[in-house]
C-alpha positions, -999 to 999 in steps of 0.1 A, spaced: 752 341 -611 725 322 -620 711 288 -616 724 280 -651 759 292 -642 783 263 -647 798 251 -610 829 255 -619 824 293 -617 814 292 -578 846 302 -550 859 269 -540 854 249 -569 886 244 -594 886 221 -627 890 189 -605 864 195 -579 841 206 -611 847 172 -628 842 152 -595 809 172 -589 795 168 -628 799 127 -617 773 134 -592 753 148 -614 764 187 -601 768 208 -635 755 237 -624 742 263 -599 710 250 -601 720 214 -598 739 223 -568 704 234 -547 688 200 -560 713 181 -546 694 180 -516 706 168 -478 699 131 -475 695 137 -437 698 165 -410 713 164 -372 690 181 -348 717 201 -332 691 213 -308 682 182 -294 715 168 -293 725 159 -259 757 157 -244 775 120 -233 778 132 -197 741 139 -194 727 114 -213 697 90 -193 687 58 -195 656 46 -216 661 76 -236 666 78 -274 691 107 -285 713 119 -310 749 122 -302 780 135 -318 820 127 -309 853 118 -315 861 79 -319 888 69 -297 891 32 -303 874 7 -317 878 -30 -305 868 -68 -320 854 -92 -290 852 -128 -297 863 -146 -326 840 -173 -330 811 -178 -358 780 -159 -344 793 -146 -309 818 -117 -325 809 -82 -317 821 -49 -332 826 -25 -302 834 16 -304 840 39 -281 830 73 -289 840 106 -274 830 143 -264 843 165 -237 820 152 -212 822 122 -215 826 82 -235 796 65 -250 802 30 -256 789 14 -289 783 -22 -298 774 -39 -332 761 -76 -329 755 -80 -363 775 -71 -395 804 -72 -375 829 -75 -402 811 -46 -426 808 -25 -393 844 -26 -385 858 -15 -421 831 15 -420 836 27 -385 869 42 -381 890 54 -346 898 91 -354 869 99 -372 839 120 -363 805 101 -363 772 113 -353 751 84 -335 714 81 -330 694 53 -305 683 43 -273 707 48 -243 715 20 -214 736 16 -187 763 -12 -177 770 3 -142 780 39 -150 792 35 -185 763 46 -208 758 24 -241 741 23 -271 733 -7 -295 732 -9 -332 729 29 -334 722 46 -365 749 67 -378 765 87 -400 800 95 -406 807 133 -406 840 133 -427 859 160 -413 891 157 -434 926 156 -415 932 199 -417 900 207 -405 901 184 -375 921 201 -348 938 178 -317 911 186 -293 877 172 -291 859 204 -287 872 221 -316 863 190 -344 824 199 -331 824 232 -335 803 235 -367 778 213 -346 774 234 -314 753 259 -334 719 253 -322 710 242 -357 696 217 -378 725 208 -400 720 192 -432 738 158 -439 750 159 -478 751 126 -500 791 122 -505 804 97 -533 838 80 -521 853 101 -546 838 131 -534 854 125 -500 891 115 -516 888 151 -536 879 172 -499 842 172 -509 831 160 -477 795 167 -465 807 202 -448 820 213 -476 793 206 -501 770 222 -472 798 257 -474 796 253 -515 759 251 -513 760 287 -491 782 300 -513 759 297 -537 731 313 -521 747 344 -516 761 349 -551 723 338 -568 692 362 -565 667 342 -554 633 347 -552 621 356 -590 620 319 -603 590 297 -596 574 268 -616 543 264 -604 507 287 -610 500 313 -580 466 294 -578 481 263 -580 504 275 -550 474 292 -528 454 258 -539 472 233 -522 494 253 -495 530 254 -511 557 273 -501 572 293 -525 600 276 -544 628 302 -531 618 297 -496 612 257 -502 651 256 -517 659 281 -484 646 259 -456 654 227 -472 691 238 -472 691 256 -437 665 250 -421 650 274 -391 626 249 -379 610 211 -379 575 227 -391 593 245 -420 617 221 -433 585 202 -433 568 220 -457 601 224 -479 601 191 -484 563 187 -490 568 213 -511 597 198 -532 582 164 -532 548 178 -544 565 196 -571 586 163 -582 555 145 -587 534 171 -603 555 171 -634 562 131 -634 523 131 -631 519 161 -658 542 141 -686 512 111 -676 482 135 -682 493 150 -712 503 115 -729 466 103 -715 453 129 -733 468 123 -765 459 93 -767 420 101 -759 421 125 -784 428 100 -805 390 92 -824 404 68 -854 406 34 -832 377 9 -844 346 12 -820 335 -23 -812 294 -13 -815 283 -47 -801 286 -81 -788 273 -113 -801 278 -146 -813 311 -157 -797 305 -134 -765 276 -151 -757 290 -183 -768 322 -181 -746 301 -170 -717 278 -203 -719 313 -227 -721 322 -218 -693 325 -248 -665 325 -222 -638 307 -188 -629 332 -157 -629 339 -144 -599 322 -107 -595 363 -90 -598 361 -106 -631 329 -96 -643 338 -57 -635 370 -61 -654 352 -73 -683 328 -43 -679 356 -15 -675 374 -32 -706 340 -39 -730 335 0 -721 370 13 -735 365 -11 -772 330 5 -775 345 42 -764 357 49 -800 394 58 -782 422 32 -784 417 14 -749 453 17 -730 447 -6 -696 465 -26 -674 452 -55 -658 471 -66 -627 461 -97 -603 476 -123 -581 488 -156 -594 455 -178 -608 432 -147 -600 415 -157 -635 431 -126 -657 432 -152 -687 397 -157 -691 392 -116 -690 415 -114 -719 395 -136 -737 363 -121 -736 382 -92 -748 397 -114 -779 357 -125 -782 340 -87 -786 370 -83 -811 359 -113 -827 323 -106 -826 333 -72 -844 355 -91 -872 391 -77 -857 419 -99 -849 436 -100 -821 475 -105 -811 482 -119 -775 519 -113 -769 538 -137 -744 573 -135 -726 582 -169 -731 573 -200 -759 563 -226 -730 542 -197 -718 527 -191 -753 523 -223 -760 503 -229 -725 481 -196 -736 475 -218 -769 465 -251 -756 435 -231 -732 421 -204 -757 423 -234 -785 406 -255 -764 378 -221 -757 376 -209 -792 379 -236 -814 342 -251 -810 331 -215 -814 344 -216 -847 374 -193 -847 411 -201 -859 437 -197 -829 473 -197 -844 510 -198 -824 539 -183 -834 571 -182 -818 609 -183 -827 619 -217 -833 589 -229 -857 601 -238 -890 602 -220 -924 569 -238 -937 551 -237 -908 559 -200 -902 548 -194 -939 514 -210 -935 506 -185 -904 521 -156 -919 494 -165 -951 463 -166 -925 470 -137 -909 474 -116 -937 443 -125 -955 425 -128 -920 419 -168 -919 434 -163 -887 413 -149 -858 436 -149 -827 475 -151 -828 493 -159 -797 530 -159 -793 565 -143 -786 584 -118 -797 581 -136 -838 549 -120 -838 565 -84 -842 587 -95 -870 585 -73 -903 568 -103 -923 539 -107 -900 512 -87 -917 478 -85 -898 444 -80 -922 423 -63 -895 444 -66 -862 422 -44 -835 436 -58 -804 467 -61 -787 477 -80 -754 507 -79 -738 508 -100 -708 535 -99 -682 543 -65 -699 572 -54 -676 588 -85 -693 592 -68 -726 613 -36 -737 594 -4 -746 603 -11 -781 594 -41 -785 554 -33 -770 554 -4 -793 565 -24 -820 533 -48 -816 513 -19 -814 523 -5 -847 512 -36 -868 479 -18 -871 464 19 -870 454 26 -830 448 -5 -821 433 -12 -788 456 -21 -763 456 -44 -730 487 -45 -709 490 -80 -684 508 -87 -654 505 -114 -626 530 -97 -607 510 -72 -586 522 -36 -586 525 -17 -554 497 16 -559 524 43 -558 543 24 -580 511 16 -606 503 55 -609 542 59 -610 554 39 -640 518 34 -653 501 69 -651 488 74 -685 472 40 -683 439 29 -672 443 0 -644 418 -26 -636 428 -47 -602 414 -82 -598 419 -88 -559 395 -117 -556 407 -154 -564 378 -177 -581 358 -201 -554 374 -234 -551 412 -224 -544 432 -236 -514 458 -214 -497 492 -229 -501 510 -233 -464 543 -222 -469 574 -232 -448 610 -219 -448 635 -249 -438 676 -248 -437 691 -274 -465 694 -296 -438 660 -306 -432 657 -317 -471 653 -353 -466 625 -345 -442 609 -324 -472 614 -356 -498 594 -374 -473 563 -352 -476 569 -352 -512 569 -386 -516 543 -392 -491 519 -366 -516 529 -389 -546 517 -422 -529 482 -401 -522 476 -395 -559 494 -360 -564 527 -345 -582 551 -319 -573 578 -296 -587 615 -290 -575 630 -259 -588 663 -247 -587 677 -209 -591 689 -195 -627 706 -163 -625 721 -145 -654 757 -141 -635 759 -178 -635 734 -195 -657 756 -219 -675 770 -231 -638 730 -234 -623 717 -252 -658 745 -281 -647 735 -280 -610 702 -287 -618 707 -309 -644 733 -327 -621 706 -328 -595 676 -342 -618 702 -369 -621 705 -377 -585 669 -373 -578 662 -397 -603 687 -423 -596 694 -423 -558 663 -397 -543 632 -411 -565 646 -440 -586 609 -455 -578 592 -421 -595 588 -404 -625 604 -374 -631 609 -348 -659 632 -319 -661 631 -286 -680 651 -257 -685 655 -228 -708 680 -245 -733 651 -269 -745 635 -268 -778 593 -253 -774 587 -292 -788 610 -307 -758 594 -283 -733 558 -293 -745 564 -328 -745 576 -328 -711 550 -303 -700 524 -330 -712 534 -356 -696 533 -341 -662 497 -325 -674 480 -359 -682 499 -374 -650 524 -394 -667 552 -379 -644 552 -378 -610 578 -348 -604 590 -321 -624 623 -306 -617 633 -274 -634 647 -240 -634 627 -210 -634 612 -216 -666 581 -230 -646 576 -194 -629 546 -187 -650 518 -201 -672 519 -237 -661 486 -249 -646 483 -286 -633 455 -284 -604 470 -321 -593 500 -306 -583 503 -297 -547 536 -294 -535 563 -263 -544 599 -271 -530 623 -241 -539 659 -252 -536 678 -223 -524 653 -201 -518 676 -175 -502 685 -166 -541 651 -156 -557 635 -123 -556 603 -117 -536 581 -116 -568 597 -149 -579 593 -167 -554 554 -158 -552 556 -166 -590 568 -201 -581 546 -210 -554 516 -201 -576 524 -231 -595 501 -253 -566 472 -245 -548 453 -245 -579 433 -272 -570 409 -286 -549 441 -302 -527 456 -284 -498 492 -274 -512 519 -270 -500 555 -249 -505 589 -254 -491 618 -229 -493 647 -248 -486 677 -224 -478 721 -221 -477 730 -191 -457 706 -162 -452 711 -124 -457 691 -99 -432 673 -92 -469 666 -128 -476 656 -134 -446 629 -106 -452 620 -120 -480 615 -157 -469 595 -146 -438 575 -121 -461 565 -156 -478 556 -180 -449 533 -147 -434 505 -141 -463 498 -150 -500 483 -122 -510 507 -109 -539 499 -75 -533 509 -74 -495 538 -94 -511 547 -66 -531 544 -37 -506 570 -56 -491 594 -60 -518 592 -26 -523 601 -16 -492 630 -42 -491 643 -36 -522 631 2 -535 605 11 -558 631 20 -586 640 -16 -594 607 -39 -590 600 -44 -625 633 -46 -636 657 -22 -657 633 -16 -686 606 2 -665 625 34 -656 603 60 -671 595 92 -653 605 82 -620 644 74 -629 648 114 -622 632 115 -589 655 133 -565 635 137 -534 597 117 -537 598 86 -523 574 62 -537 574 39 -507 558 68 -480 549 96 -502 516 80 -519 494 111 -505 517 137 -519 516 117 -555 475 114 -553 472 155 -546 500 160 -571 483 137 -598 448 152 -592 467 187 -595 482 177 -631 451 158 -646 430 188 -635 454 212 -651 455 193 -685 414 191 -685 413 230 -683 443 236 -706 454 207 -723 479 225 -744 493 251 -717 484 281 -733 472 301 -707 494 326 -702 489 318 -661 503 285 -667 536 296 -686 558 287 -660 548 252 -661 549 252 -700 586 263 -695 595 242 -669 578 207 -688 594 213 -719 631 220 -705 627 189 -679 604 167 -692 594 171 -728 621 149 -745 609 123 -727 583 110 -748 570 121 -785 536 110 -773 536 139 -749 540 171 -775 522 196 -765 527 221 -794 
């Protein structure tokens, strides 16, 4: 056999089991040793119930022999266990998640447990253990106690398979993926594949892939499943890293983008407008992204800062060098009251340096649309700023040089690339005020260039932020209220989620009817939502600029690109619902003023995960703390949302969260690789050829290597 054997080949597995393995992603031989052990048990430092000690923290494995419910009212219930080997019972209780707990943990079954040990008297106990089921199926249990264990009285370190439910129902429990994955191993010859260079190997300490799968599947010690792993992880992210170099390469090769020679006019001119001094973060963005237009290669960067970190005025010195080089340029928003915020500040900027800012979004009508279409094409129009409209087949550009995309992950692939064909290698600057954990910038964004803003301009206030259950509300109103009667305005939002969006518009819509009327009738307030008209969101949005309203109440349509310094107080109505990054989205709204601000999160019932998040909140404002957070609450793979899979969709092993060293070596390894041999043709570096076009090379078109 080889690794490209189908599985259904290998002793043990018939059509069925085949079919249940292929949904796990199991097709082959070779699929079968990537499908690597989630976890292992430590056989040899397992201890034994009867000789466990107090204060210490162990793994044990046994028998359940009943499992018990005590107290029935809300908060006091606990989940109790009592788990068994032939020395002894170990006595189990779950304080929390009582009702999951007792569905998952099951008398008869075999469970491995793993925490601290104490004593009530002489029964030894163990709180909110970790655990994992072992799944040994009816047949292969035995009646006594000692024979369900023997597979774990080996003096081994067992591997712990991933088991889908319908793995289990089929008798693909984790012992017998573990027998199937031996199986294997003695009917493959191992040891004649590799995908990475011998220098490559001896470079940076790497096991040899046959030994790496070997350990990694039975492992003979701590030290060398540790460099198994290492290995495998190292490996992962070298190609995910090598598919970023090669693209990055591409693109620099790439000589036909317009070089911007030199700044003038409207550079200087902007600079000189400006009512404030940029803070020095600003300055070196401007420097790192005046370098790239003047390179002669088609800039590809993302800048990334906090909420109100000044990324705006960056882009616009950008738009002025294109400018000052008679180029257009596009600046591509997610939402129309978000473009049409973007239009009102660079209008007010450019206009009295002589150049001709346009907006175009969806809902503009037929004439209107016409007349912009007509200055863009014969290049009346300097600067376009709008939605999605502006990728249209009628826009035509006359001399369109560079492209913005701010709050990128916002947008499909198709729909960036789409932008970025309306001209010939145009220059290209990717926004986001959502900051990006590092492992997961170089991740998703590793063929890009990335400039970080981390410093927020002089004159900003930190916003306090407080968590407070629904009931307090009235208390909040009162601060509110008090903050209106001292000059200032606030905002009220409530949650929009796709599930129920038409139920949430009414809520709040219900509610801007009883704040008005019964809350505030002595106020003014304004409301908006998605299902307004640009005009109807503008007009509101106006009023509350020039102060004409005192509150605004709204979805999540306020999340980004309004700016009212007078505003100093954020109250988040059911808090509990909004994502990390939202909710530092929302509470960016204040604080951008001169005015100590202030945001509530008022909140229903809280999850162990909300409650994460809402504490993550009160504790800092930095959004990139804020976002090392999330990612460890919620996983790297699903931060910026469905469209931003890329490379890392695949990764089996790497995790993003802890494995940041092994991705910097890796990354250094790959870019290294593609200086010296940018099209793989050494003859050393076959393997690697081989192994990036059969895993990796469909991936983009970008990335051909020949």
């Amino acid at each position: 056999m080889t690794g490209a054997t189908s599985i259904i080949y290998l002793k043990g597995v018939g059509p069925k089991k085949a079919s249940i393995l292929n949904e796990a992603g199991i097709v082959t031989i070779g699929d079968l040793f990537d499908y690597f052990p989630r976890r292992y048990l430590d056989r040899r430092a397992m201890k034994n119930i009867g000789t466990l000690v107090e204060g210490e923290t162990v793994t044990v494995v046994g028998k359940i022999l009943k499992t018990q419910i005590e107290g029935d009212s809300p908060g006091k219930a606990r989940f109790k266990v009592w788990l068994a080997d032939t020395t002894g019972v170990l006595e189990l209780t779950w304080f929390k998640g009582v009702r999951y707990f007792s569905r998952t943990v099951v008398q008869g079954e075999a469970l491995a447990v793993h925490g601290k040990i104490g004593y009530f008297g002489h029964q030894p106990q163990m709180q909110h253990p970790d655990f994992d089921r072992l799944s040994l199926s009816p047949h292969e249990s035995g009646d006594s106690i000692s024979s369900d264990f023997d597979l774990y009285n080996t003096g081994k370190i067992i591997p712990l398979y991933p088991t889908s439910e319908a793995m289990k129902q089929n008798g693909l429990s984790s012992r017998q993926v573990r027998i199937l994955v031996t199986r294997a191993f003695e009917a493959t010859v191992q040891g004649s594949e590799e995908n990475l260079s011998a220098s490559i190997l001896v470079e940076h300490g790497l096991l040899h892939l046959a030994e790496a799968y070997r350990e990694i599947h039975f492992p003979t010690s701590n030290e060398t499943l540790a460099k198994a792993c290492y290995r495998m992880k190292w490996t992962e992210l070298f190609y995910a890293q090598l598919f970023f170099a090669l693209r990055h390469n591409e693109i620099m090769q790439i000589k036909s983008a317009v070089k911007l020679t030199h700044s003038g006019n409207v550079t200087e001119k902007l600079y000189a407008s400006l009512p404030y001094e940029l803070t020095d973060a600003q300055k070196k963005a401007v420097r790192e992204i005046y370098r790239d237009l003047k390179s002669g290669s088609p800039m590809n960067r993302l800048l990334q800062g906090d909420v109100g970190s000044g990324k705006t005025i960056v882009a616009m010195f950008a738009m002025a060098l294109a400018a000052d080089n008679s180029l257009q340029s596009a600046f591509m928003a997610p939402t129309e009251i978000l473009a049409v915020q973007h239009y009102i500040v660079m209008k007010r900027f450019f206009k009295p340096l002589g150049l001709q800012v346009g907006l175009l979004t969806g809902k503009q009508g037929k004439k209107e649309r016409q007349a912009l279409f007509s200055a863009l094409c014969t290049g009346e129009l300097n600067i376009v700023i709008g939605t999605h409209a502006m990728i249209e087949k009628g826009v035509i550009y006359n001399k369109l040089g560079l492209v913005i995309i701010d709050e990128q992950h916002r947008f499909g692939v198709l729909q960036r690339k789409a932008l970025q064909e309306k001209t010939l290698n145009p220059h290209v600057l990717l926004m986001t005020a959502t900051p990006i954990p590092r492992t997961l910038t170089m991740g998703v964004f590793g063929d890009l260039d990335v400039t970080v803003i981390r410093q927020m301009p002089a004159g900003r206030t930190p916003v306090k932020t407080y968590c407070r259950p629904e009931k307090e509300r009235e208390k909040v109103y009162d601060y509110l209220r008090m903050q209106v009667a001292e000059g200032r305005q606030g905002y009220i939002v409530y949650p929009l989620v796709e599930e129920s969006e038409k139920m949430d518009l009414k809520a709040a819509v219900e509610s801007y009817e009883h704040l008005s009327l019964t809350v505030f009738p002595d106020l003014h307030l304004g409301l908006i939502h998605g299902q307004m008209t640009p005009e109807q969101k503008e007009e509101v949005m106006g009023k509350f600029r020039r102060g004409e309203l005192n509150l605004l109440v709204g979805t999540t349509v306020i999340e980004v690109g309004v700016d009212v310094p007078n505003a100093t107080v954020m109250v988040i109505e059911h808090a509990e619902r909004f994502g990390l990054a939202q909710l530092h989205q929302l509470r960016g709204r204040v604080g951008r003023g001169e005015h100590r601000s202030t945001c509530f999160l008022l909140y229903a019932k809280q999850t162990e995960e909300a409650r994460e998040r809402l504490s993550a909140m009160v504790s800092t404002n930095d959004g990139f703390s804020i976002a090392e957070i999330d990612a460890k609450i919620r996983g790297v793979g699903n931060i910026l949302g469905k469209e931003q899979s890329g490379t890392l969709s695949g990764l089996k092993i790497a995790d993003l969260n802890s494995d940041f060293d092994i991705m910097q070596s890796a990354r250094s390894a790959s870019f290294k690789l593609v200086e010296e041999d940018c099209r793989l043709q050494d003859p050393n570096h076959s393997m690697i050829r081989s192994y990036y076009h059969q895993h990796y090379h469909e991936r983009s078109s970008l990335a051909d290597i020949g």
